[in-house]
N, C-alpha and C positions, 0 to 999 in steps of 0.2 A: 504494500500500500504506500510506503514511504517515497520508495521509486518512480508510482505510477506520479504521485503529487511533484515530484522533482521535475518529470518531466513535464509536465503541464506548465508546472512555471517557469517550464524554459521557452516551454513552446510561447507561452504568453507574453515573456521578456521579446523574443522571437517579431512577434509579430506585434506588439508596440513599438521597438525600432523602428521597425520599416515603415509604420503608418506613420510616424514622425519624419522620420527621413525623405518619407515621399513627401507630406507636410512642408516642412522646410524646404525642399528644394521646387517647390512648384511657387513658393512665396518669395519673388522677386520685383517687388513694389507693386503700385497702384496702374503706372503705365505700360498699356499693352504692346505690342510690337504691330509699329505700325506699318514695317516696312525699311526701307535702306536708310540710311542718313542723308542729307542733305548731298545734289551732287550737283558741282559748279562747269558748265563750259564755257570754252571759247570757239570758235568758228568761223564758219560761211553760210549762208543758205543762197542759194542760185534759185530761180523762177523763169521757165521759157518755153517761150509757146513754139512749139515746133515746127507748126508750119510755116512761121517766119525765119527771117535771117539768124546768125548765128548770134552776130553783135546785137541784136532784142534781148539777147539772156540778162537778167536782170542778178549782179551779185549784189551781197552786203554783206558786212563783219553785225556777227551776231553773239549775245550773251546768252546763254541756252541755261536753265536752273531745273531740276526735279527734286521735285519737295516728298520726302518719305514716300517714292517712287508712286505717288497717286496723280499729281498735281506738278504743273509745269507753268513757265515762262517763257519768253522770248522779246528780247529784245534787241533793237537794232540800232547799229551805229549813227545810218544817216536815217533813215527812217522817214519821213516826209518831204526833207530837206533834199531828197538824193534825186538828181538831173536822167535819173535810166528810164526806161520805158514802167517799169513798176516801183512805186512807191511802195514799201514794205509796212505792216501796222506792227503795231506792239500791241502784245496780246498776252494773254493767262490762259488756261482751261487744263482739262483731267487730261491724265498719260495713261494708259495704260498698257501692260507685258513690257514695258523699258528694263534694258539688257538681257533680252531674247533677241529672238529675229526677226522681230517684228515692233514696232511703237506702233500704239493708236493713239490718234490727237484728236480729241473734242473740247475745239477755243469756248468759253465762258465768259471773257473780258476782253474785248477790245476795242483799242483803240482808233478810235473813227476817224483821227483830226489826216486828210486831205488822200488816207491814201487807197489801194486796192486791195480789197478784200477777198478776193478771189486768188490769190498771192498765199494767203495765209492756212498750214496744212491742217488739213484735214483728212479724217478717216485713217485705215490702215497701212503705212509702210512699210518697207524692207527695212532691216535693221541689220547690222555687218560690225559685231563689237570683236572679232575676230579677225581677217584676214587683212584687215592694211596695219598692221602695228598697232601704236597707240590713238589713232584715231580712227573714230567710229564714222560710217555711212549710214545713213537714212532716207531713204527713196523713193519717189515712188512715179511713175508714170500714168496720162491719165487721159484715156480718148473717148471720144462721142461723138461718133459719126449718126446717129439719128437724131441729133435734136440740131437746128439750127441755132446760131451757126455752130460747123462742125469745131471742135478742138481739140490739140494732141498737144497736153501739156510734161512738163517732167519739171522733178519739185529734188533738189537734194540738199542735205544738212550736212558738213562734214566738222567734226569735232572734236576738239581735244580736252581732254578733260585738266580742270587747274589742279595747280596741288595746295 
């Protein structure tokens, strides 16, 4: 009888451990995990409608931000100011799958003052955090030939991430 009670209380020590140890280790604060940390770029975005000339490509140096990988910026150097065939907007909106192979952009804020909004990406990309070194592609090509008028646009991000 003495045995059977020994082992009982071991089993019992046994398995209070563990209900504490799992306790404790699942109790690391109040803040959920909401995703990556803040990630800062630097870059280009290009805009060009294809069935025009080559010199229509519209560049600009862009500040690229993904906020705990939900939530995105974009910002432009010349931005309204810039003499190309497309004026770029500044804008906010959700990212989503960023550092896959794919980014989806859905803008939420932008910035209206003079420029084109049709410039500004949307829907789903190619994403390329692999094959050019440390800078990332972002892509994406985009035709409609049934609606007038026709268009055959191509949209690309290239970026470096800051340190």
């Amino acid at each position: 009888m003495k045995r059977i009670c020994q082992n009982l209380n071991r089993l019992l020590l046994y398995i209070t451990v563990l209900y504490l140890s799992f306790c404790l280790s699942s109790c690391t604060g109040n803040e959920g995990n909401l995703g990556a940390d803040n990630e800062e770029f630097i870059g280009t975005y290009t805009a060009r409608d294809l069935s025009e000339v080559i010199e229509l490509a519209s560049v600009d140096s862009v500040s690229f931000t993904v906020r705990r990988g939900t939530t995105y910026s974009l910002r432009f150097f010349e931005g309204a100011n810039s003499q190309d065939a497309i004026d770029f907007c500044n804008h906010d909106g959700t990212i989503l799958d960023f550092g896959t192979a794919k980014a989806s952009f859905d803008p939420t804020s932008i910035s209206y003052q003079n420029c084109d909004t049709a410039a500004i990406p949307r829907g789903t990309f190619v994403a390329d955090f692999i094959n050019h070194g440390d800078t990332v592609f972002i892509s994406k090509q985009s035709t409609d030939t049934a609606s007038p008028p026709v268009y055959d646009s191509m949209y690309i991000l290239k970026l470096l991430k800051k340190l």
